[in-house]
N, C-alpha and C positions, 0 to 999 in steps of 0.2 A: 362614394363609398358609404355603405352602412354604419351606424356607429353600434349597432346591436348583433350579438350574437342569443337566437333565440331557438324556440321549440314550442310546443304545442303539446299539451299534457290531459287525458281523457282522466281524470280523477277529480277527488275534492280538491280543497284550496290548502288546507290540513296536509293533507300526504302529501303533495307538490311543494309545500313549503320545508316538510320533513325529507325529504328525496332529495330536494338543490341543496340543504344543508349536508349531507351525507357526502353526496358528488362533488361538492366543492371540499368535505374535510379529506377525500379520496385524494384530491388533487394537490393537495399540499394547504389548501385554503382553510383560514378560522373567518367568521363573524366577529368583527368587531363593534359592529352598530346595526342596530333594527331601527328601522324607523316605520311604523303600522299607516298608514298615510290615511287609512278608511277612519280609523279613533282619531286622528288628529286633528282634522279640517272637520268632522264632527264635533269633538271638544272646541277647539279656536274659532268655526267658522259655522257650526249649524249645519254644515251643509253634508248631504250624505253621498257616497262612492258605494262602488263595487270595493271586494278583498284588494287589499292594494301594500303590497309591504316590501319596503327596499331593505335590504341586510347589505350591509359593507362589509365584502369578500377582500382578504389580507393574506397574499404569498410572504411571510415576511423576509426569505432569500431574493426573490422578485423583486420586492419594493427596496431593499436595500441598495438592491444594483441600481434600479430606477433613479431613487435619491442622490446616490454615488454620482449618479452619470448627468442627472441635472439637479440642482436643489428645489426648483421649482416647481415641478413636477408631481409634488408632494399634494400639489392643488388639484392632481388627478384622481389620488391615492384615497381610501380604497379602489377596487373594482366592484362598484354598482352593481346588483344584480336586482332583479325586481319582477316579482311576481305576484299577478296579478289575475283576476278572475278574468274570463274568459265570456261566450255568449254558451249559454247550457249548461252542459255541465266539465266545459275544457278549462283551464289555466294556461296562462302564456309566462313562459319563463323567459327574461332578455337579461343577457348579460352585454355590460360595457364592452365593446371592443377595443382592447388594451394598444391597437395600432393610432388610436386618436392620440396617441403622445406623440407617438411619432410624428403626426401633423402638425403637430404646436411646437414640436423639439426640435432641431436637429443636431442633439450632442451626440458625440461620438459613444457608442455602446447602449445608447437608447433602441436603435433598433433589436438587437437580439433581446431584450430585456421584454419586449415585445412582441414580439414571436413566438416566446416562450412560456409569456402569459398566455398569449392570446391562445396558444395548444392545450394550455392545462383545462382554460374556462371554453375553449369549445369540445374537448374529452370530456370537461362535468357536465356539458348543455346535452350530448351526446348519451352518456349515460343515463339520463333522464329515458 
């Protein structure tokens, strides 16, 4: 099984970043963390990357039930989404697939909690 739900985006890295944010707040999703991964391992490390930036995507009716149904789970939480430059001039957008709890889980109501994510964040991947 794939752990990525993705897409392929003919634009800058600017718009595609402004786009997955729209489609995920469509979907019930907030940004709770950015992390720019190109300025980071540059600042820390010297060393330089292509556009590279993870936003930690937050259903917070989703992740309630999530929590609810295992407490542990929370080590899953947000949903990763990471966008990233491409070769030309495309962007790759990949979101977490919300079914990898299910892998790790088997508490009772983690599946549909799952299913439910996983529909929201592939209608935003979709949207794109």
């Amino acid at each position: 099984m794939s752990y990525a739900l993705s897409t392929t985006l003919h634009t800058t890295f600017e718009d595609a970043v402004e786009r997955t944010r729209k489609a995920l707040a469509e979907q019930g999703f907030g940004v709770l963390t950015e992390i720019d991964m190109k300025a980071t391992l540059k600042a820390k490390l010297g060393e330089d990357m292509e556009d590279y930036l993870i936003l930690g995507a937050c259903n917070p009716p989703l992740a309630h039930r999530a929590v609810n149904a295992d407490r542990q789970i929370g080590l899953l939480l947000p949903c990763n989404v990471a966008v990233r430059a491409g070769d030309g001039d495309t962007v790759i957008v990949d979101a977490m697939d919300p079914q990898i709890m299910v892998q790790v889980s088997d508490q009772p109501g983690l599946r549909e909690v799952a299913d439910e994510a996983a529909a929201k964040l592939r209608a935003a991947i979709d949207a794109l």
